[in-house]
Every structure is written in C-alpha cells, then in structure tokens.
Steps between C-alpha positions, in 0.01 A plus 500: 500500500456467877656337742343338834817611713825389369555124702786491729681320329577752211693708714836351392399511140384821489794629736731376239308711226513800676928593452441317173245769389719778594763404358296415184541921428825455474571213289550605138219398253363221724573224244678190562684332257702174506488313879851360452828694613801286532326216477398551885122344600261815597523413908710352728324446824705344759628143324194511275478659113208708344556417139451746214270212335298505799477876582388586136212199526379693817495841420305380175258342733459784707452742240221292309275620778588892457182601716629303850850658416318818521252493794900423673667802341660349240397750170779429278515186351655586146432237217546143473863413434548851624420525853560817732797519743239555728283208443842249533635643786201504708422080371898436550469641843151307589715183383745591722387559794242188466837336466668599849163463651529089405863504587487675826220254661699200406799641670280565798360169514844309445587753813219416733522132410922498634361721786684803410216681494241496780160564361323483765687735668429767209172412512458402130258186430701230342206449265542850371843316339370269301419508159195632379191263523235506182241702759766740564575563114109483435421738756810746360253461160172569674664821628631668168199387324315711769775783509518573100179510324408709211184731435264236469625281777706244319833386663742703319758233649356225366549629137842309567517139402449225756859376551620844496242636778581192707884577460408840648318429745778256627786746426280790740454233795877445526543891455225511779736294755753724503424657757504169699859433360649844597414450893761232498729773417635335132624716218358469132739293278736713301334668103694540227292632184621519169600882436283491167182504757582743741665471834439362878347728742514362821172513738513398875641152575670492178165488315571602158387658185563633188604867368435531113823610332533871492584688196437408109498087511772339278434344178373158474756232531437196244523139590294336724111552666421859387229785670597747226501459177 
C-alpha cells in the first residue's frame, strides 16, 4: 500500500482516529456487542440522531474495504457482526463530526443572511457556505483516488461502492469547511454518544470524537439492530 500524500481533507478523520487508537489498548477484548443501551440512538448531535440502524450499516460498509481502513490506520476491524471498538468509534466519530460540519454552515448562513454575522468583514467567501457542488464532491474523489492506491496502482478508495464513495467524498468537503465556519467564532453543536460506544472527547471548537469504552465491554444486550452476536 502507498499513499500519494494523505489529501487535506483527511485530517479530521484521521485526527479522530488517533485518541481512538490509543485508547483502543485499553478497551477490554475490542469486541462490540449489542448497539442498543436504554433504548438510546448511537449519537445525538445537536437536534439531530445517529441511529443504531444507521451506524451498524456504515461501519459494515467501511469495513468491506479492510485495505483503505488500513492505509488510514485502522488495523482492527474484528468480524462481521462482530466489529472492533476501535473500528465503531472511529466511523461513529467520522459521522459525527460530518454531522456538526452540515449543522454549523447552516447556522452560519441563517446568521449572515439576518446580518448577524458580517462575512465580509471576516473575510470568508460566502460561496465557501454553500453546499457542496457535484465538481466539488468529484474533485474530493479525484483526490483520494490519487492519495490511496495499492501496489499496483489501483485506487484502493475506489474498492468502495459508488454511492458510498460519493457519500464520502461529500461528508470530507463539509468536514473541509470547517475551518471557514470556526472564523465566525461558532461553537460545534452539543454530542451525546451512547455509553455502549465510548465517550465524547472534545477537540477545538467543540469538534468532537469518540473514546472506545475502556475496560472489558459488557455483554450483548438483545432486542433490536445488533453488531455482536
């Protein structure tokens, strides 16, 4: 595996990986069993829910392609139906901070349109606000096709399935603007995280991610949407 220099816009992802992999020594047997706890949804970010349903469909998708996961630094992925701590928190906390990303530039739109925020004055471009374009989201692809490729050149990246690489790529360019967001001076929405995942480590501006739990895991929980068996 090589990569052509990691693209900019992995520096949020990866930064979330980085306490996740540390803790990772510490978290019992690194198996994850039943998403549910108290019937609580895996994320709350700001008014908006990360359900377990949704969670386990992602981390699924992200470990079908095992060899991106570990050009990132992602290593242990456990088995299907019984996915590492590690793996979960470091897709839970890519969901979440996608999540604030989204939320944050509408709140800084909805300000600049009353004219409580000057942008011009903080010299941010109001275009840099909008929602990503198609070119923006293609060119996001272009550059982790180009950043990840394996030994024989191949786009280790595009190993992912369309919709999913698209959703990526989108998620990455609103991760990408937050640097635009933070000039205006706004704090991330509020995380909550179900304690069955980990729990909320706080990075500047609120920015969050998420600590697997330390310690031997609890048993799985039946009912519902299950990662362990």
């Amino acid at each position: 595996m090589r990569t052509n220099g990691r693209p900019r816009s992995l520096r949020l992802l990866v930064a979330t990986l980085l306490l996740a992999l540390l803790a990772g020594a510490c978290a019992g047997d690194g198996e994850l069993g039943s998403p549910t706890l108290g019937g609580a949804p895996a994320a709350k970010v700001g008014g908006f829910e990360i359900t377990n349903a949704d969670l386990r469909d992602d981390v699924e998708s992200w470990a079908a392609n095992a060899e991106m996961l570990q050009a990132i630094g992602v290593r242990d992925i456990g088995a299907p139906g019984r996915r590492s701590a590690q793996l979960v928190a470091f897709v839970l906390s890519h969901e979440i901070v996608s999540e604030q990303a989204r939320l944050m530039l509408a709140d800084v739109r909805s300000q600049a349109d009353s004219g409580d925020i000057d942008l011009a004055e903080l010299g941010v471009d109001g275009e840099a606000l909008g929602e990503p374009g198609d070119d923006e989201i293609q060119a996001m692809l272009d550059e982790l096709d180009q950043g990840f490729q394996g030994p024989d050149g191949s786009s280790v990246f595009a190993e992912f399935p369309d919709d999913f690489r698209r959703q990526l790529a989108t998620d990455l360019v609103y991760q990408d603007r937050l640097g635009v967001v933070m000039q205006a001076g706004l704090e991330a929405p509020e995380v909550e995280v179900n304690p069955r995942y980990g729990t909320v480590e706080l990075l500047q501006g609120g920015i969050a991610q998420v600590r697997p739990p330390s310690g031997p895991l609890p048993a799985p929980i039946g009912g519902g949407a299950e990662l362990g068996a």
